[in-house]
C-alpha positions in Angstrom: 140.9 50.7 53.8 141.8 48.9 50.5 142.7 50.3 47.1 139.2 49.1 45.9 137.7 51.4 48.1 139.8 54.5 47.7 139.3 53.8 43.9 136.9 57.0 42.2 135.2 54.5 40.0 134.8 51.6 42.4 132.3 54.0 44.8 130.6 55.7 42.0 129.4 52.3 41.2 128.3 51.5 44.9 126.8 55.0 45.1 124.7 54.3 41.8 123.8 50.7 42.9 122.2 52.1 46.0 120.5 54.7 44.3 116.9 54.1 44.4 115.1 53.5 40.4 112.8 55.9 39.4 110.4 53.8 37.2 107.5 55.3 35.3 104.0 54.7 37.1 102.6 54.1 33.3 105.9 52.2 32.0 104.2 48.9 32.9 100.9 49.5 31.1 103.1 50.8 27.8 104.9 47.2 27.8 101.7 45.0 28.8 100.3 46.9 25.6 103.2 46.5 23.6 103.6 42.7 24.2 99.5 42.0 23.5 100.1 43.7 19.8 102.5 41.6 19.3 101.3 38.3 16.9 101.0 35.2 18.7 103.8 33.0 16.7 102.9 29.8 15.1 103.8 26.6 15.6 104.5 24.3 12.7 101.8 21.9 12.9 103.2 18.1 13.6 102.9 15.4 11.0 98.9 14.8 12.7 98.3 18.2 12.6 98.5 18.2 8.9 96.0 15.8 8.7 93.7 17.1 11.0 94.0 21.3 9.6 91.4 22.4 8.1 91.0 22.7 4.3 88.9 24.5 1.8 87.6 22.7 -0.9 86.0 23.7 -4.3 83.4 21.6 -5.8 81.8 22.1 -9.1 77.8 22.1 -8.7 78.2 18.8 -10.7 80.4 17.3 -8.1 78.8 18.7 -5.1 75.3 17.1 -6.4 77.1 13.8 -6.7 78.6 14.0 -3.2 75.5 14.9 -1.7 73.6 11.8 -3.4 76.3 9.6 -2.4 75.4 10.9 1.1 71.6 10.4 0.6 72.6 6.6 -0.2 74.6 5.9 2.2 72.1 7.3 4.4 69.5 5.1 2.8 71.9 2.2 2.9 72.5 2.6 6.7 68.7 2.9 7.5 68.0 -0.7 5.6 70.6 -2.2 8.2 68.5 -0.3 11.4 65.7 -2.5 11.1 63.5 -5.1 13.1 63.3 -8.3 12.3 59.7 -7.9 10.9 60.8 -5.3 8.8 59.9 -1.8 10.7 62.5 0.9 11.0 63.8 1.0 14.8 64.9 4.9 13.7 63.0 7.5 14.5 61.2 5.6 17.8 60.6 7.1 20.9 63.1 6.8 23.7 59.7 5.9 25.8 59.3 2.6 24.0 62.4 1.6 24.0 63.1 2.2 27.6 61.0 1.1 30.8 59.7 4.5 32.6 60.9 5.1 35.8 58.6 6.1 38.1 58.3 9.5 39.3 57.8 9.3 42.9 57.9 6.4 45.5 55.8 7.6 48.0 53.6 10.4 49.1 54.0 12.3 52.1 52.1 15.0 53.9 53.6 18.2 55.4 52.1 19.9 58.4 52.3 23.6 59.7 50.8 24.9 62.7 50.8 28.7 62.0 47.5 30.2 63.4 48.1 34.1 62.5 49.2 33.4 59.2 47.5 34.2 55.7 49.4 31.9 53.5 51.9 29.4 53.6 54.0 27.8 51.0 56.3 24.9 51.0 59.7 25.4 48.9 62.6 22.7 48.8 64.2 20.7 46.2 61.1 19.0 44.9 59.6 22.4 43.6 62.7 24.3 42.2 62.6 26.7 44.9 59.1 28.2 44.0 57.8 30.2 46.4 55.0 30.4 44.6 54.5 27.2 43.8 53.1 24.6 46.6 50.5 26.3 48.8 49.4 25.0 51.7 45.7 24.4 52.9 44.2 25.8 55.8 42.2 22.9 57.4 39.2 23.5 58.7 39.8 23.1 62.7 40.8 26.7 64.6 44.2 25.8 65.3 45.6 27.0 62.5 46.9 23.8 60.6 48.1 23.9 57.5 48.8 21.2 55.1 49.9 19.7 51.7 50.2 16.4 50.2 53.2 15.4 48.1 54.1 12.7 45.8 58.1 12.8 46.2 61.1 10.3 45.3 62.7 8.6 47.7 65.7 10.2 49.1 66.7 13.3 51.0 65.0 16.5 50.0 66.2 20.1 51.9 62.7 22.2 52.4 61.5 25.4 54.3 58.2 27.1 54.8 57.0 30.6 53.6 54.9 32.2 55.8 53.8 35.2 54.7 57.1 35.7 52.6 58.9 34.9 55.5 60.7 31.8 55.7 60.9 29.3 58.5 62.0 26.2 59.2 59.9 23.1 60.5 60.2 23.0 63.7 59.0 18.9 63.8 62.0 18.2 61.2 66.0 18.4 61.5 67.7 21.0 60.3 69.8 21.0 57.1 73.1 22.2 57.1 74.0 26.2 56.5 72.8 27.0 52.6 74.7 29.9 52.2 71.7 32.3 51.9 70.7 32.8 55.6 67.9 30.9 55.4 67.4 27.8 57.9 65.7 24.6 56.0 64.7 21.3 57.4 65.1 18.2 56.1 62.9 15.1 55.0 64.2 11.8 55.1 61.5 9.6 52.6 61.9 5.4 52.0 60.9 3.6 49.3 57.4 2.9 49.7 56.5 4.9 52.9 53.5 6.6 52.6 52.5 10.0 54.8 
């Protein structure tokens, strides 16, 4: 053995380093509290950030009428330079006539259901929001239990499912989409530009 080790104070020290801490459970909490009530400090703004901090001003009702009819003319000043070449304002138009409307479907296409022992079926998909509600399907009038609707959609890829008496299904004449997260199984509808049924 060395003289460290014989020494009194040299294993009190070792004895209290291997000690196990006894903290408070609530200790934590008490200095988490302590540091939120502390003021966040603030930093000196930069040389921008003096230009850019917000001021108050105090206006006279004299002055703040003649700010706000400088506004009104520059306002009337701009307008003069927003119009057509025969004179009409272009302000104030509707988007509509300035822009060409897009159509809003390419195509229609039919979706058919063969359930015989059902009272009502719906179509949902991205088309309709979701609605269950929404899209009934017809009964035609055969006994084989053939349902149907007509569509106008956009040309694209549109995720779908039936609802047959609140349960849903998928189409069993379409691929099925990917896992949506919700357990239900939806087909998918491939429509081109221009197709029709």
């Amino acid at each position: 053995m060395t003289e460290s080790e014989l020494d009194p104070y040299v294993e009190w020290i070792a004895r209290e380093a291997r000690r196990p801490v006894a903290t408070d459970s609530a200790g934590r909490d008490r200095v988490m509290a302590a540091i939120r009530a502390e003021p966040v400090p603030q930093r000196t703004p930069k040389v921008w950030g003096r230009f850019v901090a917000p001021r108050v001003f105090r206006l006279s009702p004299a002055a703040g009428a003649l700010l706000a009819a400088g506004l009104v003319g520059i306002g009337v000043l701009a307008g003069g330079l927003l119009t057509n070449r025969d004179g009409r304002s272009s302000v104030g138009r509707p988007l509509a006539a300035v822009a060409p409307q897009l159509p809003v479907s390419d195509t229609v296409v039919r979706f058919v259901y063969v359930a015989p022992q059902a009272s009502k079926v719906f179509i949902v998909g991205d088309f309709n929001g979701w609605d269950t509600t929404k899209t009934p399907l017809a009964r035609t009038s055969d006994a084989g239990g053939v349902w149907t609707v007509t569509l106008p959609l956009a040309a694209g890829r549109h995720i779908y499912a039936y609802v047959v008496d609140g349960s849903w299904s998928a189409d069993p004449a379409a691929p099925l989409a990917p896992d949506d997260g919700f357990g239900h199984a939806n087909s998918v509808k491939l429509v081109r530009r221009g197709s029709s049924l």
